[in-house]
C-alpha positions in Angstrom: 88.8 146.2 81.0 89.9 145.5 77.9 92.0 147.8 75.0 88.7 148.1 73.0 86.3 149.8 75.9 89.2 151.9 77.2 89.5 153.5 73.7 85.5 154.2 73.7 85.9 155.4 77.1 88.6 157.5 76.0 87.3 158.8 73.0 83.8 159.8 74.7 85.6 161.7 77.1 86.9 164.0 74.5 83.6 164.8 73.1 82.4 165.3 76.3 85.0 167.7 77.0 84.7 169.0 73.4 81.3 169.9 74.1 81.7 171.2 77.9 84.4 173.8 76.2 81.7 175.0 73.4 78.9 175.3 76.2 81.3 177.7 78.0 82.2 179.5 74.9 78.8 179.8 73.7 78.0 181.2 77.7 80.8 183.4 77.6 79.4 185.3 74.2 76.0 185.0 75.0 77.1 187.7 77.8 79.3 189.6 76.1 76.2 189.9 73.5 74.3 191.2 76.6 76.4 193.8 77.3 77.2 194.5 73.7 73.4 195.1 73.2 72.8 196.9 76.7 75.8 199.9 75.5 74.3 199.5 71.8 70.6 200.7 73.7 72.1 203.5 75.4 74.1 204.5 72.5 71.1 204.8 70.5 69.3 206.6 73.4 72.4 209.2 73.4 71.6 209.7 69.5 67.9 209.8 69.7 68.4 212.4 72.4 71.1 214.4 70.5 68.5 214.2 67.2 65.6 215.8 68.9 67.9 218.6 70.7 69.3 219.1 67.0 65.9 219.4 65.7 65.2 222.0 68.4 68.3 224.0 67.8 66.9 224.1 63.7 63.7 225.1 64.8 64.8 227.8 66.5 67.4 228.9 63.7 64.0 229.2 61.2 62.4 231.3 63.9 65.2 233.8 64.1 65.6 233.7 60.7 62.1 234.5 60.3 61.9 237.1 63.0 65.5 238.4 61.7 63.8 238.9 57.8 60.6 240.8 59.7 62.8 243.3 61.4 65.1 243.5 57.8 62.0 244.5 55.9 60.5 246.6 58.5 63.6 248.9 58.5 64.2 248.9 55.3 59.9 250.0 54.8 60.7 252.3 57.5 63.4 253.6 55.3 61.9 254.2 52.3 58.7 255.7 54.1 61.3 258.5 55.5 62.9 258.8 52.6 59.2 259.7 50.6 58.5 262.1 53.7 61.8 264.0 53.6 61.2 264.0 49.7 58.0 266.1 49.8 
């Protein structure tokens, strides 16, 4: 073989190699993408859950805050109906 064909040879060997390495790399990030996007899903279940229990717990805080300005006015009504009655 002469000096001319070895170099070819040579040269398309490295390319080849060059391009075996990026396949691997590319592999090896395509699964870490997979798992990247696997805990990025059940991050965004954890939130989604964590947003409705929030929305719950503020649902609830109106309620009693409601039911807490009911029983306010009531006994302070209650109050000033005692007070007329104790007046007369």
């Amino acid at each position: 073989m002469n000096k001319f064909k070895a170099t070819i040879l040579i040269i398309i060997f490295f390319f080849l190699g060059i391009l075996i390495d990026r396949a691997f790399l590319y592999y090896e990030q395509g699964e870490r993408n997979k798992l990247l996007l696997m805990e990025q899903q059940a991050l965004k279940e954890d939130y989604e859950y964590l947003i409705k229990k929030f929305e719950k717990v503020e649902e609830e805080l109106k309620f009693r805050m409601i039911m807490d300005s009911l029983i306010h006015d009531s006994i302070t009504v209650k109050d000033s109906n005692s007070i007329k009655l104790t007046n007369n």
